[in-house]
LONUVO-328400 format. One record per atom (N, C-alpha, C): atom name; x, y, z. Coordinates in Angstrom, 3 decimals, always signed. Example, Ala and Ser with C-alpha at 12.3 -4.5 7.8 and 13.67 -1.06 7.14 Angstrom:
<recs>
    a         px         py         pz
    N    +13.190     -5.690     +7.800
   CA    +12.300     -4.500     +7.800
    C    +13.200     -3.300     +7.800
    N    +12.850     -2.250     +7.080
   CA    +13.670     -1.060     +7.140
    C    +12.900     +0.030     +7.870
</recs>
This chain:
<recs>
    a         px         py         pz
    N     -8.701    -15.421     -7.057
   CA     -9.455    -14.841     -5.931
    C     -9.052    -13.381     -5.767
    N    -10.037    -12.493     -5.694
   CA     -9.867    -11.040     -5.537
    C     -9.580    -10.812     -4.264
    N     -8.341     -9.487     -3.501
   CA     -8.238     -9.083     -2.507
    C     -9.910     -8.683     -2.059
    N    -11.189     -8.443     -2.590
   CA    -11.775     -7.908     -2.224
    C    -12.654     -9.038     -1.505
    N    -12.639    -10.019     -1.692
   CA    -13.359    -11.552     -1.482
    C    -12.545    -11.802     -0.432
    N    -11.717    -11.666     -0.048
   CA    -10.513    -12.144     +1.159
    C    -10.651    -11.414     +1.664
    N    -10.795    -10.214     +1.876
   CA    -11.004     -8.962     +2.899
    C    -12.219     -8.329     +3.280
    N    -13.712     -8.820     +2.710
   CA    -15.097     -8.196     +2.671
    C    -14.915     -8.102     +4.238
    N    -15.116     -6.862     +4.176
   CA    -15.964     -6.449     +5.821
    C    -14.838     -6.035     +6.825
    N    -13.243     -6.304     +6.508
   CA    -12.170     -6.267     +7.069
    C    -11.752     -4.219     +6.690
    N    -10.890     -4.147     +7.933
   CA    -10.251     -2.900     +7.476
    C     -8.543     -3.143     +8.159
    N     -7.906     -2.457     +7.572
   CA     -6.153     -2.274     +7.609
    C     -6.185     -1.011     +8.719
    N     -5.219     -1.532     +9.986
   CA     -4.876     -0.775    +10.757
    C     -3.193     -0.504    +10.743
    N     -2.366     -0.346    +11.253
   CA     -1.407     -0.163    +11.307
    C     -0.405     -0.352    +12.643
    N     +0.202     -0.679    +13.342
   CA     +0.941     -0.826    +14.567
    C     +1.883     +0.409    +14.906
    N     +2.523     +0.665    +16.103
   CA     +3.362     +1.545    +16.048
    C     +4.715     +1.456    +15.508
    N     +5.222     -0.004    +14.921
   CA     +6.214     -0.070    +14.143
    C     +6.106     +0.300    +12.814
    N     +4.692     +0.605    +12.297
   CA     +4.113     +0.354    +11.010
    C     +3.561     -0.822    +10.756
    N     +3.733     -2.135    +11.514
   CA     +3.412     -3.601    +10.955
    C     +1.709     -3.208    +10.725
    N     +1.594     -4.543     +9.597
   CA     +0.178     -4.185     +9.104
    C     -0.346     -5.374     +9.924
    N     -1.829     -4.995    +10.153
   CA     -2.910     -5.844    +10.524
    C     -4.270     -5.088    +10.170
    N     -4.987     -6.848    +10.114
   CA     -6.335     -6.048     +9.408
    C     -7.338     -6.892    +10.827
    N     -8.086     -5.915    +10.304
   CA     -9.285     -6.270    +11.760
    C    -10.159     -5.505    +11.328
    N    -11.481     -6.777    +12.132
   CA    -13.035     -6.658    +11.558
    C    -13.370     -5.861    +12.877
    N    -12.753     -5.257    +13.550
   CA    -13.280     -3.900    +14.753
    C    -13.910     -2.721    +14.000
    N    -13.873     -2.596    +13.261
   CA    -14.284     -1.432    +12.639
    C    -15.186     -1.652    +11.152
    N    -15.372     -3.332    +10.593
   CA    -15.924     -3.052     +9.670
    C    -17.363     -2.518     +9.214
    N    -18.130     -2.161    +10.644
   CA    -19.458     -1.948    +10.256
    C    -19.133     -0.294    +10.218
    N    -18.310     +0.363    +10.089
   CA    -18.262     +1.699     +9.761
    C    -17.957     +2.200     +8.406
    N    -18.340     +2.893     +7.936
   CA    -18.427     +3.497     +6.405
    C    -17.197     +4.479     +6.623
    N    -16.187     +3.990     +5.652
   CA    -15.277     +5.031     +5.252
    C    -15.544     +6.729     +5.102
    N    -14.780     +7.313     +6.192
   CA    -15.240     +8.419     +6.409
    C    -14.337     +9.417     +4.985
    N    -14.438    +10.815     +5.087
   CA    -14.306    +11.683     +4.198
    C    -12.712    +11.335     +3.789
    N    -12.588    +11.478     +2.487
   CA    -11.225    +11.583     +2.222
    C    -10.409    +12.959     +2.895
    N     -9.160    +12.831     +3.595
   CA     -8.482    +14.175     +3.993
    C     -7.280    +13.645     +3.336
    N     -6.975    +14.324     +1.832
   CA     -6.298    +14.269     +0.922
    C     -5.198    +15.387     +1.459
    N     -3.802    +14.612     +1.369
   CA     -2.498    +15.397     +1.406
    C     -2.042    +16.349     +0.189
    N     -0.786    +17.328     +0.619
   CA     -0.972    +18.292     -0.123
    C     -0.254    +17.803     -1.527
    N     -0.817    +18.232     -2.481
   CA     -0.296    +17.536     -3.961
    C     -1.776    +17.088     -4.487
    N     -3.188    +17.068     -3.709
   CA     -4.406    +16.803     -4.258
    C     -4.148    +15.688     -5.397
    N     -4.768    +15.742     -6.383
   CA     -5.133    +14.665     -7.697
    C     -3.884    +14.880     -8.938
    N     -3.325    +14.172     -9.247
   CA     -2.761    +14.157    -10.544
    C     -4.055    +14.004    -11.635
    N     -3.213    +14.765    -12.897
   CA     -4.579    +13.980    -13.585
    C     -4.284    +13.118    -14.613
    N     -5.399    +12.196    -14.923
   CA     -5.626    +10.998    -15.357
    C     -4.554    +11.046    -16.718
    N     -4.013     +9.626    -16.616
   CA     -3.300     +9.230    -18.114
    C     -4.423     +9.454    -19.507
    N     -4.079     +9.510    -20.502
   CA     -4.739     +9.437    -21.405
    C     -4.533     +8.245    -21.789
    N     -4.350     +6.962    -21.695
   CA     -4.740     +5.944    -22.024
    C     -3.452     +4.774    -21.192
    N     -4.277     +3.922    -20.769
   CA     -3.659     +2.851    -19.606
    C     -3.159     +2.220    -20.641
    N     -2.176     +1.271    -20.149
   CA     -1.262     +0.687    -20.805
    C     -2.280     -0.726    -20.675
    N     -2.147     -1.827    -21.343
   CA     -2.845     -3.477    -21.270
    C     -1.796     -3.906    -20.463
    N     -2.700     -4.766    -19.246
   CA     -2.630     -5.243    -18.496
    C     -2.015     -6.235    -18.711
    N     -0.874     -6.598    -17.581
   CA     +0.335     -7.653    -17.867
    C     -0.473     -8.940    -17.173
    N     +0.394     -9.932    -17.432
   CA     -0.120    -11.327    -16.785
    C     +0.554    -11.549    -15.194
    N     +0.471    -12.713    -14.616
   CA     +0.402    -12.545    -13.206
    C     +1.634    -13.025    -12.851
    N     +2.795    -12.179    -11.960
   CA     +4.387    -12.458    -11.835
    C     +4.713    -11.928    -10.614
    N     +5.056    -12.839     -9.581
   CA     +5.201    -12.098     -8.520
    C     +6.246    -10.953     -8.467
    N     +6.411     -9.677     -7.717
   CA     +7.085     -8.481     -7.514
    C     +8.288     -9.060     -6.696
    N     +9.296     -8.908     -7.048
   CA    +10.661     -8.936     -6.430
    C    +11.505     -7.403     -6.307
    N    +11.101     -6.378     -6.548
   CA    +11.920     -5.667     -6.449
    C    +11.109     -4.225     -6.485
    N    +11.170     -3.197     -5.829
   CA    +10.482     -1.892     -5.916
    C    +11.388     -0.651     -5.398
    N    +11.114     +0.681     -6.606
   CA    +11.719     +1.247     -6.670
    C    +11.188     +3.145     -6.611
    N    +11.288     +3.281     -5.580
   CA    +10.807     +4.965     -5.605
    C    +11.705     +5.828     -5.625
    N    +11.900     +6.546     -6.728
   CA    +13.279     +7.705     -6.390
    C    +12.987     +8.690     -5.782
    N    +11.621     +9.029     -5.860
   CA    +11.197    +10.341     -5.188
    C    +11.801    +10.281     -3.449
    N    +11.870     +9.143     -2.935
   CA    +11.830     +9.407     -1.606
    C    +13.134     +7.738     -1.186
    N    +13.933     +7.658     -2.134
   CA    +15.321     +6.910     -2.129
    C    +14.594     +5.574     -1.419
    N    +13.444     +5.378     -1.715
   CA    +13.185     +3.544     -1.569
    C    +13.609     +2.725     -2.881
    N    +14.622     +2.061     -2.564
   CA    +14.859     +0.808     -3.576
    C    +14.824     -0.537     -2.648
    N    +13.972     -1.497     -2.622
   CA    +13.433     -2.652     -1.347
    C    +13.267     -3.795     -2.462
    N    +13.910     -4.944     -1.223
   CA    +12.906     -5.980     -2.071
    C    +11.760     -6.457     -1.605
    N    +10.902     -7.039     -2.191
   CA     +9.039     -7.556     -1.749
    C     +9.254     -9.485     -1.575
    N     +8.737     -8.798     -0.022
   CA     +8.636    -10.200     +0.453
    C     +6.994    -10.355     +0.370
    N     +6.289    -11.976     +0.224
   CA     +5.238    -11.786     +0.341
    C     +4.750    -12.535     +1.519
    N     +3.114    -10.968     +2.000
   CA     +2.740    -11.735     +3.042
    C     +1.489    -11.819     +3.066
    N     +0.881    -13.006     +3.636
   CA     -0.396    -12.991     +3.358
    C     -1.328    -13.004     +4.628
    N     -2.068    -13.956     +5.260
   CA     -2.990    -13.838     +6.012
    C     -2.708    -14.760     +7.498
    N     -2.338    -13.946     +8.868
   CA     -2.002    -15.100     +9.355
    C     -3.684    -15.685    +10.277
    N     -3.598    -17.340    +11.201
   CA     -4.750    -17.570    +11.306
    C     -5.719    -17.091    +12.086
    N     -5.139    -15.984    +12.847
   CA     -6.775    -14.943    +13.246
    C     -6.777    -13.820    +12.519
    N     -6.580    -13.606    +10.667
   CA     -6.894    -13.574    +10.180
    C     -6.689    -11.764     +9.559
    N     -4.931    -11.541    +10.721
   CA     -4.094    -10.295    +10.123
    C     -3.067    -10.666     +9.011
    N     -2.847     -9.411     +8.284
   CA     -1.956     -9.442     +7.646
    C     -1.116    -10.047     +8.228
    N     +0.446    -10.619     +7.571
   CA     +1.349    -11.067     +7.793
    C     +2.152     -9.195     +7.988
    N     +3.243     -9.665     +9.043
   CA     +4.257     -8.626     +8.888
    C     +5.521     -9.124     +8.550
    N     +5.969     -8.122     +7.522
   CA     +7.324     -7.799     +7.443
    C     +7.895     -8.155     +7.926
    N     +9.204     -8.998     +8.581
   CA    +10.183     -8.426     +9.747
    C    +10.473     -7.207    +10.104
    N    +10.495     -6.968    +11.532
   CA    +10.651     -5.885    +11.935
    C    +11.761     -4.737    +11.295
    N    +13.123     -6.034    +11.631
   CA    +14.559     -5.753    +11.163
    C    +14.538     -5.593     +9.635
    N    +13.456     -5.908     +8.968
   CA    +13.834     -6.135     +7.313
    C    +14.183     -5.005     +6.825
    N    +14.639     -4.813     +5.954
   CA    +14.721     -3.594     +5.308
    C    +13.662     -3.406     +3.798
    N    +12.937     -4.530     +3.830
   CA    +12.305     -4.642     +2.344
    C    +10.580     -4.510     +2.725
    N     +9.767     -4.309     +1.539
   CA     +8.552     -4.099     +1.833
    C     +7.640     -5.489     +1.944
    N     +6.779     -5.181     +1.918
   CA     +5.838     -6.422     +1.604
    C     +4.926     -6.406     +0.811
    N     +4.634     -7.400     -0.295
   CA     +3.524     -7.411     -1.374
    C     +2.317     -8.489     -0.621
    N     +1.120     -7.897     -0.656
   CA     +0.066     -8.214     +0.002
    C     -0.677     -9.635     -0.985
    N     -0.371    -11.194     -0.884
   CA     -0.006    -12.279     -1.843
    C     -1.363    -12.523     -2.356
    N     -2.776    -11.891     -1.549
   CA     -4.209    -12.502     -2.326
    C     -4.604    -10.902     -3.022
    N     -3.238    -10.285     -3.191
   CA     -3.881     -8.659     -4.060
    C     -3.523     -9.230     -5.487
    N     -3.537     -8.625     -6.545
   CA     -3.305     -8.957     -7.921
    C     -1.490     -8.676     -8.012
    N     -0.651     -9.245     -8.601
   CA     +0.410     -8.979     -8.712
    C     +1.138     -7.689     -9.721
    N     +1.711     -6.705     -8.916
   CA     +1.435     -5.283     -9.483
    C     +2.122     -5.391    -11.584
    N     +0.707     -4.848    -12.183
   CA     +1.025     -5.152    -13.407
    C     -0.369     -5.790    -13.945
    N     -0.970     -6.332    -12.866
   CA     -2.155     -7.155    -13.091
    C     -3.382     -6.041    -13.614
    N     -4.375     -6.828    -13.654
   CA     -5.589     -5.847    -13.663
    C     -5.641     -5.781    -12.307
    N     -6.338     -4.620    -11.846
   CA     -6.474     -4.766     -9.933
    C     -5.391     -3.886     -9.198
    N     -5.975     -3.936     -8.018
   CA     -4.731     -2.949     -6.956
    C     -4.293     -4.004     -6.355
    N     -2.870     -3.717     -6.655
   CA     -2.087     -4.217     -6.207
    C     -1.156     -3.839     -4.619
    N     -1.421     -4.491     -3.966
   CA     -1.265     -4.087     -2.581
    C     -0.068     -4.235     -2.116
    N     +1.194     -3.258     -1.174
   CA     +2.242     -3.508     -1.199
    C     +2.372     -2.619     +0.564
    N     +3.031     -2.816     +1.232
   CA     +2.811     -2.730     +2.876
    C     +4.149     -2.280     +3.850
    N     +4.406     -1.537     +4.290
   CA     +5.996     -1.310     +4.626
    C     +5.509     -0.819     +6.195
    N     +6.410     -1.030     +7.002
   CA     +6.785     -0.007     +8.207
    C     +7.169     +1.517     +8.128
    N     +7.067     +2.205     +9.020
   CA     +6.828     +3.298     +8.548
    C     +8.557     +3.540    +10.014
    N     +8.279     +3.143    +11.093
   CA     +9.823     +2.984    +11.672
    C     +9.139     +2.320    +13.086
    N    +10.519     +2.035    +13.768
   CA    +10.425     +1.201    +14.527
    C    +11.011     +1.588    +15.916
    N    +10.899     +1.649    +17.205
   CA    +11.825     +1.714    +18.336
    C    +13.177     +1.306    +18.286
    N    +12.851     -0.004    +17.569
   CA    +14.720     -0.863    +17.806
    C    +15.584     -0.738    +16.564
    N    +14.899     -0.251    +15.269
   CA    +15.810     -0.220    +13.913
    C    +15.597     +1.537    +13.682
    N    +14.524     +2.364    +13.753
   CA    +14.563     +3.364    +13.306
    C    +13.714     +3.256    +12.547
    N    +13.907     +4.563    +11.240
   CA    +12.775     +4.732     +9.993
    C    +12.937     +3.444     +9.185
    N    +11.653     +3.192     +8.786
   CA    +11.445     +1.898     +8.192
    C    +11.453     +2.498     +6.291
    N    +11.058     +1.442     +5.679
   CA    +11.221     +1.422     +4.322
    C     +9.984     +2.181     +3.703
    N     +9.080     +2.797     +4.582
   CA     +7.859     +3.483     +3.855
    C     +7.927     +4.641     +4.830
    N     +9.295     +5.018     +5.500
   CA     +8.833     +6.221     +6.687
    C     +8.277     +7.218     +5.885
    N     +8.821     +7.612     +4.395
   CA     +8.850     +8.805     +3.695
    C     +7.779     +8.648     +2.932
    N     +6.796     +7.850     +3.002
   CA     +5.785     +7.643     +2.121
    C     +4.879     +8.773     +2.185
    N     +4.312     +9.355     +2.632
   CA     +3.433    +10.713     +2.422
    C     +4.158    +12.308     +2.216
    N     +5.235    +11.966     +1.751
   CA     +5.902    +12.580     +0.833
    C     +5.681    +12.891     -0.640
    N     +5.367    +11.774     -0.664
   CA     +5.241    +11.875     -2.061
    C     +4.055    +12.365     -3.054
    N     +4.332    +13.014     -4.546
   CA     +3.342    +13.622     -4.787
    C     +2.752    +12.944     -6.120
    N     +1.483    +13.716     -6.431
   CA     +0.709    +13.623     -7.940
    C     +1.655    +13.402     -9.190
    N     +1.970    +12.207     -9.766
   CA     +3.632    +12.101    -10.854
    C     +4.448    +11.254    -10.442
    N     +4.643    +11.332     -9.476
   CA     +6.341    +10.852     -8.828
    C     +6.074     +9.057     -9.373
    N     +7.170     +8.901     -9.839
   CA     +6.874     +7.343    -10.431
    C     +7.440     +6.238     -9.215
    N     +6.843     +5.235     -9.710
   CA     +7.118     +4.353     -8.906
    C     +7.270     +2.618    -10.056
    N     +8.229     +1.696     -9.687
   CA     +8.203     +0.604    -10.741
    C     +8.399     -0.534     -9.872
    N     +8.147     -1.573     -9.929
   CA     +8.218     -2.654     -9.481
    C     +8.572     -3.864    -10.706
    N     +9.729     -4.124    -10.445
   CA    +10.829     -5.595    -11.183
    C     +9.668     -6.974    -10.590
    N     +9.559     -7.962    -11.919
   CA     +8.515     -8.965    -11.500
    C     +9.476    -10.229    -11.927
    N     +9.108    -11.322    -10.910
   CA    +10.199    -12.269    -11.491
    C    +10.023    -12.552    -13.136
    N     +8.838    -12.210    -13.949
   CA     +9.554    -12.775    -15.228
    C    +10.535    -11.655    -16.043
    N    +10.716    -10.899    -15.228
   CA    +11.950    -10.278    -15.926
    C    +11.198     -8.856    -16.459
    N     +9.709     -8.669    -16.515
   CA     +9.111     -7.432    -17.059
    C     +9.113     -6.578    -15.444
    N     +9.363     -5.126    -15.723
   CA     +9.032     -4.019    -14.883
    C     +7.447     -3.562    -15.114
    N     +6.420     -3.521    -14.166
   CA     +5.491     -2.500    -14.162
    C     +5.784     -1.046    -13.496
    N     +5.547     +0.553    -14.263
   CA     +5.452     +1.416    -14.107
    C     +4.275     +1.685    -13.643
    N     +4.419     +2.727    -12.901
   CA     +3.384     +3.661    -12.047
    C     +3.248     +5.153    -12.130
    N     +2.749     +5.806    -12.056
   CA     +2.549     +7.321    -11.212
    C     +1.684     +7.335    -10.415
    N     +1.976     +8.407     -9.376
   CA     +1.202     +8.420     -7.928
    C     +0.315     +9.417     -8.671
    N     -1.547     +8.842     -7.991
   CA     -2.431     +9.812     -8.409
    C     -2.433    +10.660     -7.636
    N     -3.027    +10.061     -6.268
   CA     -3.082    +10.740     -4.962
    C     -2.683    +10.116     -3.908
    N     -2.501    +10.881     -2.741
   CA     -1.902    +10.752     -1.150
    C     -2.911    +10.600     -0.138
    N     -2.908    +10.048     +0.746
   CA     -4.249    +10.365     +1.950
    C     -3.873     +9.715     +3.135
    N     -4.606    +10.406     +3.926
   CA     -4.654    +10.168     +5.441
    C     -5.494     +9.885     +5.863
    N     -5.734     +8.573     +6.807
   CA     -7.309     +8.392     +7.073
    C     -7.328     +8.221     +8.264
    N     -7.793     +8.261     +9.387
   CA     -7.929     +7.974    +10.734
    C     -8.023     +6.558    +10.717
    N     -7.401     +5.878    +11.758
   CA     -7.272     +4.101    +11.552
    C     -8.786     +3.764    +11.425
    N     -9.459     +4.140    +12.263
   CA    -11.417     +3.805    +12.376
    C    -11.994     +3.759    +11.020
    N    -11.535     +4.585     +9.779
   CA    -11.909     +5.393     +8.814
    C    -11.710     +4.732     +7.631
    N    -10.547     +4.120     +7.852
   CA     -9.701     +3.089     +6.869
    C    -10.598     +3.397     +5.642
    N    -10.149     +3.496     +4.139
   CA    -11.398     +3.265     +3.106
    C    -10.687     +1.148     +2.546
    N    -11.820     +1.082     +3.223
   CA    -11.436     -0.455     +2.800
    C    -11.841     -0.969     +1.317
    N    -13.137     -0.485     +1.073
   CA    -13.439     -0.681     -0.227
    C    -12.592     -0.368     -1.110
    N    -12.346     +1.153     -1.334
   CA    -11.375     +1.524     -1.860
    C     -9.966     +1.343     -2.594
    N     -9.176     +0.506     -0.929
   CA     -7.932     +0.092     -1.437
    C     -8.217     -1.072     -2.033
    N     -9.023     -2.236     -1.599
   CA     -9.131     -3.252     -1.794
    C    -10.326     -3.754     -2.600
    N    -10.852     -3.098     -3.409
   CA    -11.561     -2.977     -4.263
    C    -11.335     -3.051     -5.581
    N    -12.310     -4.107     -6.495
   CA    -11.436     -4.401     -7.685
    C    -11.397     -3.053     -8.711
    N    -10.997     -3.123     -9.726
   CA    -10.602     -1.763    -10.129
    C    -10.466     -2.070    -12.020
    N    -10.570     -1.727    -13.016
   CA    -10.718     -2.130    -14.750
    C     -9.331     -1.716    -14.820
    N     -8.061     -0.885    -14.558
   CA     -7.307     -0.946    -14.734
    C     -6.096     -2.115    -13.720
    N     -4.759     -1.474    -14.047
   CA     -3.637     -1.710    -13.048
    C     -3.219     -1.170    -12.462
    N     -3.256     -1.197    -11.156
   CA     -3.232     -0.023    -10.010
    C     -2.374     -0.122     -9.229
    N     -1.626     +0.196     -7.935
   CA     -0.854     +0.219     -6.920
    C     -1.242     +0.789     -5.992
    N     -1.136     +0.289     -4.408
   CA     -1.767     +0.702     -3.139
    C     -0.415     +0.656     -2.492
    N     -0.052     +1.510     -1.476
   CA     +1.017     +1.596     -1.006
    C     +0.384     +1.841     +0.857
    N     +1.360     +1.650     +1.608
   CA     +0.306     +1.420     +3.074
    C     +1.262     +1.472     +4.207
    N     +1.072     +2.329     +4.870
   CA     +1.951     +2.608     +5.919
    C     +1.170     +3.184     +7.136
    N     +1.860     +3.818     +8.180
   CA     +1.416     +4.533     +9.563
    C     +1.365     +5.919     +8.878
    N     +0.548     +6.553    +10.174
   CA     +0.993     +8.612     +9.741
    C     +0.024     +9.280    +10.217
    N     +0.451     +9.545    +10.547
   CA     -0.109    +11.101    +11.536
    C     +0.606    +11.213    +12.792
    N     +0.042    +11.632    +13.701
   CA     +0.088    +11.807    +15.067
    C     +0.235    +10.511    +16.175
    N     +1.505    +10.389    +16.440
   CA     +1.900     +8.895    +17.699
    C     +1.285     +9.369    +18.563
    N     +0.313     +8.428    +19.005
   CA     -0.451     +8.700    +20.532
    C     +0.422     +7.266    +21.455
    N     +0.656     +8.101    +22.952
   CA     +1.884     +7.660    +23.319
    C     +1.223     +6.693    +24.412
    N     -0.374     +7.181    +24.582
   CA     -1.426     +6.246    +25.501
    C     -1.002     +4.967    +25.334
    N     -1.636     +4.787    +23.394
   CA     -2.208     +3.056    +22.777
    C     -0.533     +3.001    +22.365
    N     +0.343     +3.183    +22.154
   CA     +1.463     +2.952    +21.665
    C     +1.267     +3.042    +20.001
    N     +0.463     +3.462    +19.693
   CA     +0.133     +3.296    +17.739
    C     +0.089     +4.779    +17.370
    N     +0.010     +4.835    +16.018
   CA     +0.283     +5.749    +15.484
    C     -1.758     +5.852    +14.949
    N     -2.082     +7.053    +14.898
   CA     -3.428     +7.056    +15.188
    C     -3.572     +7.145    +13.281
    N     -3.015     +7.596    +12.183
   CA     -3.666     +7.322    +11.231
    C     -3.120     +6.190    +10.307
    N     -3.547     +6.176     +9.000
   CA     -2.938     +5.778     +8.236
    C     -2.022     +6.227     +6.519
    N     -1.232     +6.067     +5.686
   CA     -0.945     +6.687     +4.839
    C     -1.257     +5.774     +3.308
    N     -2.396     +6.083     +2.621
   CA     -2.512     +5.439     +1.331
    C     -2.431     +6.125     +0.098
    N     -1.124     +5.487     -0.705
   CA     -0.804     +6.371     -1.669
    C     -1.714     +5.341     -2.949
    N     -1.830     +6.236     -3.965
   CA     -2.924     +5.408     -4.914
    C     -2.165     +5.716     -6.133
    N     -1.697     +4.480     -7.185
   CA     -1.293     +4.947     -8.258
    C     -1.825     +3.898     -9.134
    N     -1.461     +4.665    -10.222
   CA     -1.895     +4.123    -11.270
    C     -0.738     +3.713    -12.818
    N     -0.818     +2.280    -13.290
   CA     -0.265     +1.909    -14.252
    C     +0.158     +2.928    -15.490
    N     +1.719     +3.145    -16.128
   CA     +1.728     +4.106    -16.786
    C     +2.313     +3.442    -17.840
    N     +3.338     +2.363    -17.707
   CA     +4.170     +1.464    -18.845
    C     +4.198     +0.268    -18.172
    N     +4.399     -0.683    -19.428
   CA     +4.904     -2.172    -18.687
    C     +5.655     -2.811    -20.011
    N     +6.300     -3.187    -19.677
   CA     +7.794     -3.275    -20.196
    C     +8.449     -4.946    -19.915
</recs>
């Protein structure tokens, strides 16, 4: 089953801890303009690596911005949000009806961005990062999938590109998903969101 079949019509908001939730409040709106962070487009590999078979992610590793986490998985709870993280966790979350990163497909992976009672969370530094910066994820059968970040973005929560993240895709991809922008202190949330987009570089 494709993340995109589990999510039609749904969009990803974000909480003020970072916790993820998805909600159909907004799905009759068309993903508004990309407002791409600074680092714009990497450009394209010259040839994707073949697509690994399906192993869940235990372990993820960004040096660019000192995330080394482990992936808990979460999936759908019954009114029909993402699962969150623990607050307290220190590890990310792999999104369990996305493809398992390595797969064909985007592979969906979900962190807090920080919290009132713990501080910066495990994705605070996520729009940091630029066009290159690698990223790998350890799978329980013992193979690593590699990454590079294509691009960065910011979307207004309303704006979400749902298709996009959650949209099937001919390669192996990575979606990364956090809070960002501007805390509005009204709703208690953080008014955008941060989606980093990468793409398969080795698998090993």
């Amino acid at each position: 089953m494709t993340a995109r079949r589990v999510l039609a019509g749904l969009a990803v908001a974000l909480a003020v801890t970072g916790a993820v939730a998805v909600t159909g409040a907004v799905a009759s709106s068309p993903p508004g303009p990309h407002r791409a962070l600074p680092g714009a487009v990497a450009p394209a590999p010259s040839a994707a690596p073949g697509p690994l078979g399906r192993s869940t992610p235990v372990r993820l590793d960004i040096p660019a911005i000192d995330v080394h986490s482990g992936l808990l998985g979460v999936g759908l709870d019954p009114d029909g949000t993402i699962e969150e993280p623990p607050l307290d966790s220190p590890d990310a979350g792999w999104y369990v009806h996305s493809p398992t990163p390595g797969e064909t497909g985007p592979a969906v992976l979900l962190g807090h961005v920080d919290s009132a009672r713990t501080g910066p969370g495990v994705f605070h530094d996520l729009a940091a990062l630029l066009p290159g910066d690698g990223i790998s994820v350890l799978r329980a059968d013992g193979s690593t999938a590699a990454f590079a970040v294509d691009r960065v973005e910011r979307h207004p929560k309303a704006e979400f590109p749902t298709d996009e993240v959650y949209g099937d895709i001919p390669h192996a991809g990575l979606r990364l998903i956090t809070c960002g922008g501007a805390f509005d202190r009204g709703t208690g949330h953080y008014r955008d969101n941060v989606v980093v987009y990468a793409s398969a570089v080795t698998a090993a």
